[in-house]
One Martini backbone bead per residue (centre of mass of N, CA, C, O) as a GRO file, in nm:
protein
   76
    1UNK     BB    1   2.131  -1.458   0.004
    2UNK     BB    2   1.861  -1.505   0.111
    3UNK     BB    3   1.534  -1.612   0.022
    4UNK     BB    4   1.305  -1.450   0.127
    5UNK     BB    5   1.160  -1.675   0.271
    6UNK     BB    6   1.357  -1.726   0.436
    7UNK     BB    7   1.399  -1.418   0.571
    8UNK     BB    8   1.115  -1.446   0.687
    9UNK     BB    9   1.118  -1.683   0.861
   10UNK     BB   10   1.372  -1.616   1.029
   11UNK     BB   11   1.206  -1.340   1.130
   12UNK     BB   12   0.992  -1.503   1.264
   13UNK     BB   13   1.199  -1.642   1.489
   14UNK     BB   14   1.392  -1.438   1.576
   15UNK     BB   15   1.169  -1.245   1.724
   16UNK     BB   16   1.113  -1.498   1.964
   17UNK     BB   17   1.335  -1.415   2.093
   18UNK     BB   18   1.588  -1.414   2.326
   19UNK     BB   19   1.866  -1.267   2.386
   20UNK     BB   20   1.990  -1.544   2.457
   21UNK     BB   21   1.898  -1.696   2.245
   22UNK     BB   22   2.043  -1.526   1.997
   23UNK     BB   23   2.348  -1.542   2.117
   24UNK     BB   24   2.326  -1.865   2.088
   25UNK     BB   25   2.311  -1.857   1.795
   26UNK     BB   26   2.541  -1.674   1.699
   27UNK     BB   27   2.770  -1.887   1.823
   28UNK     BB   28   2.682  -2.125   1.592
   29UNK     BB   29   2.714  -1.925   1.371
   30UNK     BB   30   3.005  -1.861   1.399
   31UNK     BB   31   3.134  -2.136   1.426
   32UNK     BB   32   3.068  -2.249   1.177
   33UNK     BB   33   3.184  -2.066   0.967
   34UNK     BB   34   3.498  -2.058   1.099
   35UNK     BB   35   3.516  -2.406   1.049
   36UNK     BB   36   3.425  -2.357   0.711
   37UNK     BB   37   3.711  -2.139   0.707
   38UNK     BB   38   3.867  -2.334   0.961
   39UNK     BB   39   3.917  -2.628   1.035
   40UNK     BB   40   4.122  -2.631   1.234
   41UNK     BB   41   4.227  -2.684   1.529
   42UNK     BB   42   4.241  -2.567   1.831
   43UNK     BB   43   4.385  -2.491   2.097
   44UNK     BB   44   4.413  -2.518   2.460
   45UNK     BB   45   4.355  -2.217   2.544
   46UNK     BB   46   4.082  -2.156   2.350
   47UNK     BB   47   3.929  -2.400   2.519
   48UNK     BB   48   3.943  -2.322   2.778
   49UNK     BB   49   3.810  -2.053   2.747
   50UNK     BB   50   3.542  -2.143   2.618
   51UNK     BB   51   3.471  -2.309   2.896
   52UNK     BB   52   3.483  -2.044   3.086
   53UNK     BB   53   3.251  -1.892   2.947
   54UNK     BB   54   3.032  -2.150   2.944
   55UNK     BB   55   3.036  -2.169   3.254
   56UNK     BB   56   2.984  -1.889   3.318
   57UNK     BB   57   2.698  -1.852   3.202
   58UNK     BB   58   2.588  -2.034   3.373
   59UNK     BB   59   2.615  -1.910   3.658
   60UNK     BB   60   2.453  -1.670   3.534
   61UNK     BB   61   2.180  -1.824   3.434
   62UNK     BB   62   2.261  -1.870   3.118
   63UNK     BB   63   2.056  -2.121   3.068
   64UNK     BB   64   1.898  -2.446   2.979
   65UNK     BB   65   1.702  -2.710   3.048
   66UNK     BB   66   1.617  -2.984   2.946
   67UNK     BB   67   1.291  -2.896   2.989
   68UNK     BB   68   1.311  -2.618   2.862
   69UNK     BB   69   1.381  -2.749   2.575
   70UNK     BB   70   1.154  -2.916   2.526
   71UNK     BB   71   0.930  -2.698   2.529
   72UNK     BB   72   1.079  -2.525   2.286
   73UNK     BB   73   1.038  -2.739   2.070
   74UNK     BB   74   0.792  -2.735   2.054
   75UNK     BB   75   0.675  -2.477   1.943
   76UNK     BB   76   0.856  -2.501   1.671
   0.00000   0.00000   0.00000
């Protein structure tokens, strides 16, 4: 468990997130967990699906350009 202020902090940039933006940071924190709870390397199979659906969300949309990153950074 955060400790407070930490989970208040949290609370306070999680609301200002679009969904879009929360997914991706759920992906991130998901495959950290996974990655420091097994470590092994994953196959090739699981890397090709990971590339085709990272593939997928950016041609529906779902991604930032370098310049939008850029802005959404000042902001933090």
């Amino acid at each position: 468990m955060l400790p407070h202020s930490l989970e208040n902090e949290f609370s306070k940039y999680w609301s200002k997130l679009s969904a879009v933006e929360k997914e991706s940071l759920l992906t991130v924190a998901k495959n950290y967990v996974q990655l420091k709870e097994d470590p092994q390397n994953i196959d090739i199979e699981q890397y090709n699906f990971e590339i085709d659906e990272a593939i997928s969300r950016v041609e529906a949309g779902e991604s930032f350009t370098h310049e939008e990153v850029l802005k959404m950074a000042k902001e933090w």
